[in-house]
DSSP file (Angstrom, degrees, kcal/mol; ACC not computed):
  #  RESIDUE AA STRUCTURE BP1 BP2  ACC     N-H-->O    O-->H-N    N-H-->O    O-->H-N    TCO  KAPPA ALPHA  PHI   PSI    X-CA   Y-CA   Z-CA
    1    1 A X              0   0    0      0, 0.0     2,-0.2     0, 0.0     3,-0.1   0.000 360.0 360.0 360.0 140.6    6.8  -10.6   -1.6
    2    2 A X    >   -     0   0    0      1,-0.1     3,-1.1     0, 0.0     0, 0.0  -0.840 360.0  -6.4-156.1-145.2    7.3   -8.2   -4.4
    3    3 A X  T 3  S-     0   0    0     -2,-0.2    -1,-0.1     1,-0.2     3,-0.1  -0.235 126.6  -3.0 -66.6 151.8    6.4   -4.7   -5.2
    4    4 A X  T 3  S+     0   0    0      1,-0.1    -1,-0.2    -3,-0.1     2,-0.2   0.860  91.6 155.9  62.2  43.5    4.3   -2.5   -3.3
    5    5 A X    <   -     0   0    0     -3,-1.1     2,-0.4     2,-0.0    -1,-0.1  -0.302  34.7-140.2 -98.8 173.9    3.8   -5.9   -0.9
    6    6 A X        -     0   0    0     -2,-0.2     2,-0.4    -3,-0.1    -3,-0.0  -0.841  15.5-167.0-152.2 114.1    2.8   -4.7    2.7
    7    7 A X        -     0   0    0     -2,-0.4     2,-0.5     2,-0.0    -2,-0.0  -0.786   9.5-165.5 -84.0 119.0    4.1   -6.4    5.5
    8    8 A X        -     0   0    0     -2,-0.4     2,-0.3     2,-0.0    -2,-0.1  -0.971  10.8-176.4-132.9 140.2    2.6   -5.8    9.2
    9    9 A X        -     0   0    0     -2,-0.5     2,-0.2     7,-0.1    -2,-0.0  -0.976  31.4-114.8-104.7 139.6    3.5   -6.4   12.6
   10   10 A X    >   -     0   0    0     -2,-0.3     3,-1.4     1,-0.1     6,-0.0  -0.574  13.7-148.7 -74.5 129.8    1.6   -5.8   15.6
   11   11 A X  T 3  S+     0   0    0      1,-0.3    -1,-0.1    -2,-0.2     5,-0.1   0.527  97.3  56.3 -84.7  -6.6    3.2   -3.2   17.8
   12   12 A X  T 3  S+     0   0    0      4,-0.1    -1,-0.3     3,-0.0     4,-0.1   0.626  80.2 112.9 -73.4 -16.6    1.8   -5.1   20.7
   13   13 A X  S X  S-     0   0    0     -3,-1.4     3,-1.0     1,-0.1     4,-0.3   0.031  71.0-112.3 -61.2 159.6    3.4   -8.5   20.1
   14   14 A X  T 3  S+     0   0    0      1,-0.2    -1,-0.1     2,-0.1     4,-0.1   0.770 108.6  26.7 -40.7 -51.4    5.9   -9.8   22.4
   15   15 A X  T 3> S+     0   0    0      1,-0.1     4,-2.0     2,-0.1    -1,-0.2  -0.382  87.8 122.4-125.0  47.3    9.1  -10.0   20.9
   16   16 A X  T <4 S+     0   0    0     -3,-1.0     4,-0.1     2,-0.2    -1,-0.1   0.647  79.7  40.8 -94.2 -28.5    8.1   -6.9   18.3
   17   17 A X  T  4 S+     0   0    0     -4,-0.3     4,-0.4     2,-0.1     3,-0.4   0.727 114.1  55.5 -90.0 -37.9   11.0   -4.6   19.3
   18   18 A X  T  4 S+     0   0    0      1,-0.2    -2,-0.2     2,-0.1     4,-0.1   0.852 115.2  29.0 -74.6 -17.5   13.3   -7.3   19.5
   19   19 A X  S  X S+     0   0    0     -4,-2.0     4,-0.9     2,-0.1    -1,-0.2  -0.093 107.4  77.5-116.5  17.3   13.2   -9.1   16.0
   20   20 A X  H  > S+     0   0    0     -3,-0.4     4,-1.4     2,-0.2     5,-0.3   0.614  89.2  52.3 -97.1 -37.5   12.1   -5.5   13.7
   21   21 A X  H  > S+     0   0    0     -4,-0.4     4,-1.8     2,-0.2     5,-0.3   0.909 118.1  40.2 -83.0 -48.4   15.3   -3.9   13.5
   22   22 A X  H  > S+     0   0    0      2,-0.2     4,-2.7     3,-0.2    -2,-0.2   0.993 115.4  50.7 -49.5 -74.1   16.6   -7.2   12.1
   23   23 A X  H  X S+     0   0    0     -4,-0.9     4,-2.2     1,-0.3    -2,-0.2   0.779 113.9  38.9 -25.7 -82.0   13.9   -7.7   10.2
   24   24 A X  H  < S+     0   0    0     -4,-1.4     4,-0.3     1,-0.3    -1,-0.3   0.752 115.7  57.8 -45.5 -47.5   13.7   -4.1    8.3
   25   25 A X  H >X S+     0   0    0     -4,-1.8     4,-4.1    -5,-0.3     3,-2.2   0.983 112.7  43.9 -71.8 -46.0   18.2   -4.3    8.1
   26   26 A X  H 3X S+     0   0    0     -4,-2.7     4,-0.9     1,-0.3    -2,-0.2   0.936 120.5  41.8 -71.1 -55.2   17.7   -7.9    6.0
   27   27 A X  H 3<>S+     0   0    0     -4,-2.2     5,-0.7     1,-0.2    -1,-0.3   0.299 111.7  44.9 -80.1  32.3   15.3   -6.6    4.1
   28   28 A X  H X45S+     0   0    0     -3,-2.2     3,-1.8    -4,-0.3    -1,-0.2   0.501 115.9  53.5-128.7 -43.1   16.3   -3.5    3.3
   29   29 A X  H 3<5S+     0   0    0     -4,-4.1    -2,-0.2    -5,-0.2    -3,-0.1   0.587  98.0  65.0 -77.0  16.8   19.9   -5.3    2.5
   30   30 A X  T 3<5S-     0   0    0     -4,-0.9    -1,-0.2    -5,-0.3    -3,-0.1   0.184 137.0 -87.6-105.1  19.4   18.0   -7.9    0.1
   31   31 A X  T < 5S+     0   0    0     -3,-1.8     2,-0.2     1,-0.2    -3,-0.2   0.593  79.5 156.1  77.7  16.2   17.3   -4.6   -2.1
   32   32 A X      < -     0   0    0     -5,-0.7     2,-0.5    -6,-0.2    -1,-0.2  -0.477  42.8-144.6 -55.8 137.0   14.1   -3.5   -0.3
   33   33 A X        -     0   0    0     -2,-0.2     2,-0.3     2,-0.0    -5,-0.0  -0.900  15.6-153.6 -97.2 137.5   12.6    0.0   -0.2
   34   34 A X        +     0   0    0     -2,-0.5     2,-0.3   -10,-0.0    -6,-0.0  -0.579  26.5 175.5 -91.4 170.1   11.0    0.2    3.5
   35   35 A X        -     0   0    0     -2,-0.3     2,-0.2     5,-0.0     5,-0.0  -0.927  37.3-107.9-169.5 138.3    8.0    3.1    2.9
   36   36 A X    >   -     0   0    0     -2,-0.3     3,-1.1     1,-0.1     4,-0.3  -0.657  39.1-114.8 -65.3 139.9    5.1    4.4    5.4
   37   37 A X  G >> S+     0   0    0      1,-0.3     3,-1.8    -2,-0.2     4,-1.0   0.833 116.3  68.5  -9.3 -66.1    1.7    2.9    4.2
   38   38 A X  G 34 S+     0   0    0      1,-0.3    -1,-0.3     2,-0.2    -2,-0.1   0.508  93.5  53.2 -66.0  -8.8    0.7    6.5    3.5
   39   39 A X  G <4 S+     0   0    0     -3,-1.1    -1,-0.3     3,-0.0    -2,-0.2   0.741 109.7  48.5 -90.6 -31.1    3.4    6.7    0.5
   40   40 A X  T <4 S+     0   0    0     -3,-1.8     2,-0.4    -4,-0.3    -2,-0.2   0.850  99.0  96.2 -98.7 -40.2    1.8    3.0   -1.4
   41   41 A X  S  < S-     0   0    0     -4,-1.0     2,-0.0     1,-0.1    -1,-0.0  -0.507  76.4-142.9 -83.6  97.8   -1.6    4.7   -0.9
   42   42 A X        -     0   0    0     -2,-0.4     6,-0.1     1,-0.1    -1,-0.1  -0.323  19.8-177.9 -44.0 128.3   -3.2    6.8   -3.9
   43   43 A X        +     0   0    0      4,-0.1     2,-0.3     2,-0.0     3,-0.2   0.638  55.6  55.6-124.6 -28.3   -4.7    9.6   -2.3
   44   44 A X  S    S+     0   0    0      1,-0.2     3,-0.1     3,-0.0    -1,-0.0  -0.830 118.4   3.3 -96.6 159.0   -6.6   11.9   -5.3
   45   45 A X  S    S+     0   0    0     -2,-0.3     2,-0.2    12,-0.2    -1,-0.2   0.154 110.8 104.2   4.6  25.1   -9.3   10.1   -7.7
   46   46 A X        -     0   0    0     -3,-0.2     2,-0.2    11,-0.2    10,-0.2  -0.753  47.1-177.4-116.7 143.4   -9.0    7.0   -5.8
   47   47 A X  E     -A   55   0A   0      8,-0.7     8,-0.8    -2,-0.2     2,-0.4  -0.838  28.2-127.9-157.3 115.3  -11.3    5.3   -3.2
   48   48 A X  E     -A   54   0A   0     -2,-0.2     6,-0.2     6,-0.2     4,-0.1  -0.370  23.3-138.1 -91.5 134.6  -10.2    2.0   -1.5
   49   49 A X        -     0   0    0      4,-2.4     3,-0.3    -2,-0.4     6,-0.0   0.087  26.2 -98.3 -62.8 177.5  -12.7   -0.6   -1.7
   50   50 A X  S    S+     0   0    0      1,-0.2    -1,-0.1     2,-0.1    -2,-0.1   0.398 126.4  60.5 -87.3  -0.7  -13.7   -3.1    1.4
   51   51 A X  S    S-     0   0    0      2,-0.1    -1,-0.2     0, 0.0    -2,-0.1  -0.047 126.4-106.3-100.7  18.4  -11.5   -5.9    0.1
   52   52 A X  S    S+     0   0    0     -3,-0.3     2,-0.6     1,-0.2    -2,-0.1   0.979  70.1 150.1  63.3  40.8   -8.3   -3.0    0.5
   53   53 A X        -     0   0    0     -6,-0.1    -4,-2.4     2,-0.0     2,-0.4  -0.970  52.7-130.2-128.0 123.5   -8.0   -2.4   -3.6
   54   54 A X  E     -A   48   0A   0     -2,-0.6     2,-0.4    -6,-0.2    -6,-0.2  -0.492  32.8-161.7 -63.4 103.7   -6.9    0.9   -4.5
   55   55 A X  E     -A   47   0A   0     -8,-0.8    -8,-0.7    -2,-0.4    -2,-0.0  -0.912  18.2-132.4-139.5 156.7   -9.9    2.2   -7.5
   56   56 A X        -     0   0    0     -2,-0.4    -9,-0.2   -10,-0.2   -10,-0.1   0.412  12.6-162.8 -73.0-147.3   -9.4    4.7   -9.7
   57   57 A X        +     0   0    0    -11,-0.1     2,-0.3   -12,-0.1   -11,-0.2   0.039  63.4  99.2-178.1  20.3  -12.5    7.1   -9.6
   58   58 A X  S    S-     0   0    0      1,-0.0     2,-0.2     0, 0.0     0, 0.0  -0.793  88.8 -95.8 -95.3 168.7  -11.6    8.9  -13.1
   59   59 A X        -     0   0    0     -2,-0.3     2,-0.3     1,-0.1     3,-0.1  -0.591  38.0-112.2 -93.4 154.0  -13.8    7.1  -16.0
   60   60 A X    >   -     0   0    0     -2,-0.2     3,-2.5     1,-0.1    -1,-0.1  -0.487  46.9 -64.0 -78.4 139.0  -12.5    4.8  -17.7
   61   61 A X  T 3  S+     0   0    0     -2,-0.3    -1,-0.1     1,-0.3     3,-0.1   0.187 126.1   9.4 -21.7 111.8  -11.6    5.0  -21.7
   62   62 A X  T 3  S+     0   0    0      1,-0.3     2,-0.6    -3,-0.1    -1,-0.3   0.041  99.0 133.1 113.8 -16.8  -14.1    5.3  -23.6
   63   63 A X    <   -     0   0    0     -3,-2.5    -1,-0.3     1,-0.1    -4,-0.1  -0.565  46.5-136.5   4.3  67.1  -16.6    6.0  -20.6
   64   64 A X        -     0   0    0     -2,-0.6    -1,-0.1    -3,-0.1    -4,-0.1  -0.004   6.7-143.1 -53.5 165.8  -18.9    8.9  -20.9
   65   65 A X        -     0   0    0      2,-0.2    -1,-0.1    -6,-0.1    -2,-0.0   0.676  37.7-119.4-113.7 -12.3  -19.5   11.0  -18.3
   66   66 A X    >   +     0   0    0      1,-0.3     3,-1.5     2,-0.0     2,-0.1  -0.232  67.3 128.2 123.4 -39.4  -23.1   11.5  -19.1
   67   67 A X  T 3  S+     0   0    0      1,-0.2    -1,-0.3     2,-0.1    -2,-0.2  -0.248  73.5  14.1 -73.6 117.4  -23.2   15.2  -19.8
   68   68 A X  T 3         0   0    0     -2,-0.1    -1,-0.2     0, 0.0    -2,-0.0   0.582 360.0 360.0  96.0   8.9  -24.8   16.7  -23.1
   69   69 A X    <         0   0    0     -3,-1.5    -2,-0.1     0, 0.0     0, 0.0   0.225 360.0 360.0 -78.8 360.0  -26.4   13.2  -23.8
């Protein structure tokens, strides 16, 4: 695990209320930040890909944009 890692559990599993609060206290006392999804997520010039990778959608250095060619 390291930054910006994403952990999920399924809120239907069995024992998913009992072992979470635990979970979320150890790692949050092993110097973890806990964060909604929506926080990790770039949300302007960005468009996430079918593999889940965050890409940027300014051009890249050195890039033209086409205009006045």
């Amino acid at each position: 695990m390291g930054n910006g890692s994403i952990i999920l559990f399924h809120n239907n599993a069995q024992h998913v209320l009992e072992y979470l609060p635990q979970v979320l206290e150890n790692l949050r006392n092993s110097g973890y930040e806990v964060v909604k999804i929506d926080d990790l997520i770039y949300h302007e010039d960005y468009h996430i890909d079918n593999n889940g990778i965050q890409i940027s959608d300014a051009p890249s250095a050195g890039e033209s944009s086409g205009e006045g060619a």
